[in-house]
C-alpha positions as CSV (number, residue, x, y, z in Angstrom):
1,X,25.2,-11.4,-8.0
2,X,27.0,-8.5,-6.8
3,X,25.8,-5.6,-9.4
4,X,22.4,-4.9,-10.7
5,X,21.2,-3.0,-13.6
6,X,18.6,-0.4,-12.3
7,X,15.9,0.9,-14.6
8,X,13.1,3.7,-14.4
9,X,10.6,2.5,-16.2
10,X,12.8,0.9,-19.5
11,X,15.5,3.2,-19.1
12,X,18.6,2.4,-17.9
13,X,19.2,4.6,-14.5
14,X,22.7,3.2,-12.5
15,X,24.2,0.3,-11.2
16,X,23.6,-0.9,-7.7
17,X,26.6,-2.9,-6.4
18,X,27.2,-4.6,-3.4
19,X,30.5,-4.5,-2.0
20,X,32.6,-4.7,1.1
21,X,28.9,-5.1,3.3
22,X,28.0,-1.7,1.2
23,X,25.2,-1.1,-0.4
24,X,26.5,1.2,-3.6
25,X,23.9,2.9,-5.9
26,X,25.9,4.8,-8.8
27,X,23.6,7.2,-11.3
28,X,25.0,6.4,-15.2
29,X,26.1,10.0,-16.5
30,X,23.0,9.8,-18.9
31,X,20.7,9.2,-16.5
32,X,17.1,9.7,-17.2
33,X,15.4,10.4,-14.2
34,X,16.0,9.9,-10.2
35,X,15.1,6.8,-8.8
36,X,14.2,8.7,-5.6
37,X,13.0,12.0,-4.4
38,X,15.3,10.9,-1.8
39,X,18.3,10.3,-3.9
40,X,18.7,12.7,-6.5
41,X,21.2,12.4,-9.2
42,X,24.7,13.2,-8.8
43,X,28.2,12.0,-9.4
44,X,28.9,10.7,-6.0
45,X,28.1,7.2,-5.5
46,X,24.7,6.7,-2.9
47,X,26.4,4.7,-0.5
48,X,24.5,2.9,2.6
49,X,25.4,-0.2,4.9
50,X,21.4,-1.5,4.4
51,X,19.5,-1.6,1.2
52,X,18.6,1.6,0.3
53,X,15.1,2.4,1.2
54,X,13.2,2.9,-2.5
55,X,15.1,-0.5,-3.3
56,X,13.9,-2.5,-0.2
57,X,10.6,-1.0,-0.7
58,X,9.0,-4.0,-2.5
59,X,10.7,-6.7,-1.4
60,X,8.4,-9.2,-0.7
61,X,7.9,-10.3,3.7
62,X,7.3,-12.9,6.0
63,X,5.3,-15.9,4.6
64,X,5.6,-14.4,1.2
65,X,9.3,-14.0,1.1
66,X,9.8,-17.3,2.4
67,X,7.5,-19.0,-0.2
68,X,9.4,-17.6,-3.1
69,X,12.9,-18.8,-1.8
70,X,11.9,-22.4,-1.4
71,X,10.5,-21.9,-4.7
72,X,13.4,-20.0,-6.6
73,X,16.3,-20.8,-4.3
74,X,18.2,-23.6,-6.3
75,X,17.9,-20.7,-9.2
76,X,18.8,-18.0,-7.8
77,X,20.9,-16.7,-5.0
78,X,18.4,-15.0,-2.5
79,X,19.9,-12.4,-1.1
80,X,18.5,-8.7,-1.8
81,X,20.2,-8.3,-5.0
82,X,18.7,-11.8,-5.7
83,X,15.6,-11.3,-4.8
84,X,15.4,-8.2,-7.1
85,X,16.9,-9.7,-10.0
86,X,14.1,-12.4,-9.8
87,X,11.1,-9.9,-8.9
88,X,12.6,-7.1,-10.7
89,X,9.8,-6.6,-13.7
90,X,6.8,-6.6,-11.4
91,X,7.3,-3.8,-8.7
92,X,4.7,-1.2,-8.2
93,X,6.8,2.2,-9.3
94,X,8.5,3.0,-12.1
95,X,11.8,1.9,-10.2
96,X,12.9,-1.9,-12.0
97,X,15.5,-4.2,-11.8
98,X,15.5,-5.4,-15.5
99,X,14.0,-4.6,-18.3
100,X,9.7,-5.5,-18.1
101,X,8.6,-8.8,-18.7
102,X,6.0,-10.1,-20.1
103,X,4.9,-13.9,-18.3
104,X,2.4,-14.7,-21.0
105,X,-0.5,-14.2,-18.5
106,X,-3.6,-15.1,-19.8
107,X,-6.7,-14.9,-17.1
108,X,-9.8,-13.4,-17.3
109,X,-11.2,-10.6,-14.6
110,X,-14.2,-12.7,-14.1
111,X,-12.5,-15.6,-13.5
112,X,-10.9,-14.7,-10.3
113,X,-14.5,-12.5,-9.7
114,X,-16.9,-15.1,-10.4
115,X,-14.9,-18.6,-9.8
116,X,-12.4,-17.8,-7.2
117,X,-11.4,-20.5,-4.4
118,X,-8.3,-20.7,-2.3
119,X,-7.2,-23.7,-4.7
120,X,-7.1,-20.9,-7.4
121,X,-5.4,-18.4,-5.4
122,X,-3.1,-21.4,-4.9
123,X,-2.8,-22.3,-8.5
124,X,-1.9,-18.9,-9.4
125,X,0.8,-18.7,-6.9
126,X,2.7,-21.4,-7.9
127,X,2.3,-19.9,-11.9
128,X,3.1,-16.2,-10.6
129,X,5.2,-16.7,-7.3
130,X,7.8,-13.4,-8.9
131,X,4.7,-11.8,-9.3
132,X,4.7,-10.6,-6.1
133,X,6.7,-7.2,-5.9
134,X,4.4,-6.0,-3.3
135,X,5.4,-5.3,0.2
136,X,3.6,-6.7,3.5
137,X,3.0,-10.6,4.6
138,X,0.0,-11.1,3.0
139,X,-0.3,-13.2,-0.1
140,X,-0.4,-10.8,-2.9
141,X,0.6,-11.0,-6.9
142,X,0.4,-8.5,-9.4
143,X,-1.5,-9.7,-12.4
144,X,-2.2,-8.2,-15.9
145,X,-5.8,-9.1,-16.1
146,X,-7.9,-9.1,-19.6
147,X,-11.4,-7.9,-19.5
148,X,-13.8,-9.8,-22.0
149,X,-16.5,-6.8,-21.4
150,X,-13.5,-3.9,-22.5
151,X,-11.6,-6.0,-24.5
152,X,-8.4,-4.6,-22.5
153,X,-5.6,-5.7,-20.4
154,X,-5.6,-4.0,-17.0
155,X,-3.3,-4.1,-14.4
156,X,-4.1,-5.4,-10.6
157,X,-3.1,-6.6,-7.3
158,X,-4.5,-9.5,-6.6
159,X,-4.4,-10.7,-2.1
160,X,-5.8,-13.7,-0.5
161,X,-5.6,-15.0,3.2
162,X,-6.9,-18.4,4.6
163,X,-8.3,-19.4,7.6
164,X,-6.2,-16.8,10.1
165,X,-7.7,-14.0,9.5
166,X,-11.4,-15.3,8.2
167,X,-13.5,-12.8,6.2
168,X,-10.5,-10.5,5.4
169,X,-11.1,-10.1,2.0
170,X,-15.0,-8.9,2.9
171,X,-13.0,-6.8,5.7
172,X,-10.8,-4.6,3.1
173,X,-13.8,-4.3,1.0
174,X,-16.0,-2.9,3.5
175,X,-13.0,-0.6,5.1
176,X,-12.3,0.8,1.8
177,X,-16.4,1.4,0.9
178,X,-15.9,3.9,3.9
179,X,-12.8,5.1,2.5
180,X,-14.3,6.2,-0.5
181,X,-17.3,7.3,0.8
182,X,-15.1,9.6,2.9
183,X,-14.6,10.9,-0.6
184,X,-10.4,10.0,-0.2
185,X,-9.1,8.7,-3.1
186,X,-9.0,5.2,-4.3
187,X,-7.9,3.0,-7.1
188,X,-10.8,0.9,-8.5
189,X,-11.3,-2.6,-6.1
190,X,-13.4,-5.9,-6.4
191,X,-14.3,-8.0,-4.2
192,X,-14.7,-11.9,-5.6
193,X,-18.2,-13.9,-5.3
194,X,-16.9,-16.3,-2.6
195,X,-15.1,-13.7,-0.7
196,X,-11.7,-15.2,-0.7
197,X,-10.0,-12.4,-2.9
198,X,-10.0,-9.2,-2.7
199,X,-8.9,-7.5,-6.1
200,X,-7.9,-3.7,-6.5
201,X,-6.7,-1.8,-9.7
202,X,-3.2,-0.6,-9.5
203,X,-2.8,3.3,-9.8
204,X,1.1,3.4,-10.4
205,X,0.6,2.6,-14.4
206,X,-0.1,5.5,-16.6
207,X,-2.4,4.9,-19.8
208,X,0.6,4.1,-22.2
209,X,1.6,1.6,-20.0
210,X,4.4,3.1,-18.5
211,X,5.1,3.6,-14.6
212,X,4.4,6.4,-12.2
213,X,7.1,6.9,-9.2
214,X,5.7,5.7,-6.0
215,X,7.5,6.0,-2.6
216,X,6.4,4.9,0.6
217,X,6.4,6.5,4.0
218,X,9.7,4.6,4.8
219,X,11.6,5.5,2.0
220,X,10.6,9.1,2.3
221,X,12.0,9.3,6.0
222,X,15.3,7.1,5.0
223,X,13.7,4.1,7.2
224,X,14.2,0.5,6.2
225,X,10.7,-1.7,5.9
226,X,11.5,-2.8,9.7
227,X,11.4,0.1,10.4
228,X,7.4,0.9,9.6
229,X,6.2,1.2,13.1
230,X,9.5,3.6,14.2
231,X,7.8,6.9,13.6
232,X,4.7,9.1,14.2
233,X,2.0,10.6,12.0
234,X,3.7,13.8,12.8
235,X,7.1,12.5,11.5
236,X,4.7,10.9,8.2
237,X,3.1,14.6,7.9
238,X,6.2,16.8,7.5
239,X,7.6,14.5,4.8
240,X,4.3,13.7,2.8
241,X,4.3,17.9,3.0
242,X,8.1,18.5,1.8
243,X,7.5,15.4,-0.6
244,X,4.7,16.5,-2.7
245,X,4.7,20.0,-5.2
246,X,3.6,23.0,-3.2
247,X,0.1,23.6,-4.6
248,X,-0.7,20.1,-3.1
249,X,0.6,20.3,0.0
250,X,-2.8,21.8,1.9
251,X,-4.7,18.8,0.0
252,X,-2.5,16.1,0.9
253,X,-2.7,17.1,4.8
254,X,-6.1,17.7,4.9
255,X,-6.4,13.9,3.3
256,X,-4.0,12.5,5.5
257,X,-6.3,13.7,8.7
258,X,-8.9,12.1,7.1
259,X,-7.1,9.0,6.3
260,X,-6.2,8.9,10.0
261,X,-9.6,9.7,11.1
262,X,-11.1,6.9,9.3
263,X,-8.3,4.6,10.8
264,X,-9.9,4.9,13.9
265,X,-13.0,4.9,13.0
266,X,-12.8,2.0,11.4
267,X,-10.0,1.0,13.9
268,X,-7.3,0.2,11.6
269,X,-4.2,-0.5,13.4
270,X,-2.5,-1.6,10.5
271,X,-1.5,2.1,9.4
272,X,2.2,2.0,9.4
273,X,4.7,3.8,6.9
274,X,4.4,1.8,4.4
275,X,0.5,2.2,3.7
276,X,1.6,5.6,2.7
277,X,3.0,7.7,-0.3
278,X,3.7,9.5,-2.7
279,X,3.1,9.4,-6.8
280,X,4.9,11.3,-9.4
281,X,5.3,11.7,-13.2
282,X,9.0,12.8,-12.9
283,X,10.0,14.4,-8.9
284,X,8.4,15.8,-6.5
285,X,7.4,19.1,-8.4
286,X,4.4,17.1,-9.5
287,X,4.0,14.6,-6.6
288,X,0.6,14.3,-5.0
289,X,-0.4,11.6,-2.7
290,X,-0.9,8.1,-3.5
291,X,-4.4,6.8,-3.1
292,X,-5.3,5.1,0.0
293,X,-4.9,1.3,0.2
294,X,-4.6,-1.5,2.7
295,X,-7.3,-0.3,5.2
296,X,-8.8,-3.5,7.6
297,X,-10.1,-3.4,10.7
298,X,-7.2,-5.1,13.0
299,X,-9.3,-5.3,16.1
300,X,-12.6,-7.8,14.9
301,X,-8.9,-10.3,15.1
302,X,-6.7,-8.7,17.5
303,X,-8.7,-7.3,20.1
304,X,-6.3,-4.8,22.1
305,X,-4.7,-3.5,18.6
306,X,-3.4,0.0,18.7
307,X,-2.6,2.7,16.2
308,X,0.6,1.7,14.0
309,X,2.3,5.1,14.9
310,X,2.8,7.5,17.7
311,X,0.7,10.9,18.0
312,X,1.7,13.6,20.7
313,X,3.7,10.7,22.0
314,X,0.7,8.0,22.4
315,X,0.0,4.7,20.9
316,X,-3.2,4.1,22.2
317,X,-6.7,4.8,20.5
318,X,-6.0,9.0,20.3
319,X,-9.1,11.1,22.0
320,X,-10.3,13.6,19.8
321,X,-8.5,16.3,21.3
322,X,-5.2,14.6,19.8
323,X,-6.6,15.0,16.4
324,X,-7.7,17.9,16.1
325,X,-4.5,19.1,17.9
326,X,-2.8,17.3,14.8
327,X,-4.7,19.3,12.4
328,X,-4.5,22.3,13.4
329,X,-0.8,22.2,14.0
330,X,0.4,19.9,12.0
331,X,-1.9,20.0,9.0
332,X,-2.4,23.6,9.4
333,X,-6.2,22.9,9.3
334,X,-9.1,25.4,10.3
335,X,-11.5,24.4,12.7
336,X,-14.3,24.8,10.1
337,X,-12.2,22.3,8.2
338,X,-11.6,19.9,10.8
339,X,-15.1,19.6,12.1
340,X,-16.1,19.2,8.3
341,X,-13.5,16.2,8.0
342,X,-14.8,14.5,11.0
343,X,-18.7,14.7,9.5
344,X,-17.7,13.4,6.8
345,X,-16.2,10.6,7.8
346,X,-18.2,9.6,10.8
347,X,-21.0,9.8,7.8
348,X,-18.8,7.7,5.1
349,X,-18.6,4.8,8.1
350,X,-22.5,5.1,8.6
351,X,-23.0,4.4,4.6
352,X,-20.4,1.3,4.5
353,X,-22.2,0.0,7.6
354,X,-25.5,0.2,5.8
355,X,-23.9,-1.2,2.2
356,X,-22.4,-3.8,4.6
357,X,-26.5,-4.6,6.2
358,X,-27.4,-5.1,2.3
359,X,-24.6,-7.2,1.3
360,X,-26.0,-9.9,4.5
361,X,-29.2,-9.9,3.3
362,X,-27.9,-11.8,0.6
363,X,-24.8,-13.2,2.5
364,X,-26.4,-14.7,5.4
365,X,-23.5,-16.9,6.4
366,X,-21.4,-13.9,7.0
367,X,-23.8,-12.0,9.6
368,X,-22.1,-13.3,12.6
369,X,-18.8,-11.7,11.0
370,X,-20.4,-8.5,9.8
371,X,-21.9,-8.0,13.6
372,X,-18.7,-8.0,14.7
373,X,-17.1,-5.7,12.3
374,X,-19.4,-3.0,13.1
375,X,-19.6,-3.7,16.3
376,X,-15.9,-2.6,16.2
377,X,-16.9,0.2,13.9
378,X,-19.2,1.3,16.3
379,X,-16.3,1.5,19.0
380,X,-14.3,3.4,17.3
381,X,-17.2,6.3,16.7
382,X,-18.5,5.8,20.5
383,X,-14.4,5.9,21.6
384,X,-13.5,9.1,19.1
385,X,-16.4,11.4,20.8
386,X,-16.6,10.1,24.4
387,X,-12.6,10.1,25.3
């Protein structure tokens, strides 16, 4: 395969070709909309020697990537192109690489809730394997998901780990409690009976089904996805602030110091580019930030983790200082504002610790697990206000 049809949303947007080691993105001359706020529409061929950036953006990594070409591989030719062509439908973003498909899926929400094992995460895998236009390593599938209660098909991302990371499902749940606590925004998230799933609504599909634009931090700084740990927040500040429409651009600071607040807090070193972005209806004169998503604690498994990105120059656990350096210059933040922010989400970890207590009283073979989750919590507080 060496030309792809490129769609936003079910309209036919260009051609991406790949020619002479070039990557070649052409915009048809009735183009609907960009497929970028980084790329917008001209005559001129987009021409790059790597994938473009919102193209690699979803390809699928690591385990993940390598599970679906021993799966598809006979099929399909799996190189970028290939993988996109077999993926294509089921990408977060309005960006698709064919027309959307519909895989007949028929699963209720509170099967996955209520009767979830790893042998169903399994089962569903091998069913869905192209489901799974999300980036990162972790097992994930996008699912259209009925709800018997609603009667209506919703629309979710669906991750599982086994027994490397234990408890990470209970981990995300807990770390995104705090988030939205925090009062940060959030898509809607589960978390299943037996702990082995961890289920959150996707927010890049608008009521009539149709798809928002979403862009993460790497494609907004021209980065490819090995690339997600080149950068610092400052970098990820300017270019949330030029990317998003002017009235927004105070708000989306302000919640990106809180975002990175409650990554150490909650000490999250998993806060790379790609955890991230940007949403819009048509370009960035209506862009706001995305929600916030994919927030664990890394250090309950990897002890001496460190901040994905650079701040003043460090990758170590920032002192407060740092911050609130940060803010005020980067963020353009008043002190009022940036003591206010820190309250609030030294308070937001306080109330997911507490939910956390009440979930053990009923979980009892977890405590062990919790301990040590807020033990780490607890360092990161301490660490933030004694450095």
């Amino acid at each position: 395969m060496k030309n792809l049809d490129i769609y936003t949303n079910s309209d036919k947007a260009g051609v991406l070709a790949h020619e002479s080691n070039k990557y070649i993105f052409t915009y048809d001359s009735n183009a609907p909309s960009i497929v970028s706020v980084t790329m917008p529409i001209r005559t001129e061929s987009w021409i790059s020697s790597k994938l473009h950036p919102i193209f690699e953006m979803n390809l699928p990594e690591g385990a993940l990537k390598e599970a679906i070409k021993d799966r598809f591989g006979k099929l399909v030719n799996m190189d970028d192109l290939g993988m996109l062509h077999l993926i294509g439908p089921y990408v977060i973003g309005r960006v698709k690489y064919g027309k959307s498909a519909n895989a007949g899926m028929s699963i209720q929400l509170s099967d996955i809730l209520n009767n979830d094992t790893h042998e169903l995460f399994e089962s569903l895998m091998q069913k869905f394997a192209i489901r799974s236009g999300v980036s990162g390593v972790q097992p994930k599938m996008l699912l259209d998901i009925h709800d018997k209660n609603t009667l209506t098909t919703e629309h979710y991302i669906v991750k599982s780990w086994g027994d490397e990371y234990p408890e990470l499902a209970l981990n995300e749940f807990f770390c995104m409690e705090a988030i939205r606590f925090s009062g940060l925004s959030v898509a809607e998230y589960y978390l299943s009976e037996n702990r082995s799933m961890f289920v959150m609504k996707r927010f890049d599909i608008k009521d009539d089904g149709t798809f928002y634009g979403f862009e993460d931090g790497c494609v907004l700084l021209g980065k490819s996805t090995e690339e997600k740990y080149s950068a610092s927040y400052e970098d990820l500040a300017k270019v949330m602030k030029s990317s998003v429409r002017p009235e927004n651009r105070k708000q989306c600071l302000k919640d990106l110091f809180a975002a990175l607040i409650m990554n150490h807090f909650l000490r999250n070193g998993d806060g790379h580019l790609k955890n991230y972005g940007i949403i819009y209806e048509n370009d960035y004169t209506d862009a706001i930030m995305a929600p916030i998503y994919d927030v664990v604690c890394t250090t309950v498994y990897i002890r001496e983790d460190v901040p994905a990105l650079k701040m003043s120059d460090g990758k170590l656990w920032f002192k407060e200082k740092t911050y609130r350096n940060f803010a005020k210059n980067t963020c353009q933040m008043k002190t009022s504002e940036i003591d206010e922010t820190i309250q609030k989400c030294k308070d937001a970890v306080k109330k997911a610790s507490k939910a956390l207590d009440a979930y053990v009283e009923n979980n009892k073979e977890i405590e062990i697990f919790a301990n040590r989750l807020k033990e780490e919590w607890e360092k990161g507080l301490f660490s933030f206000t004694s450095l």
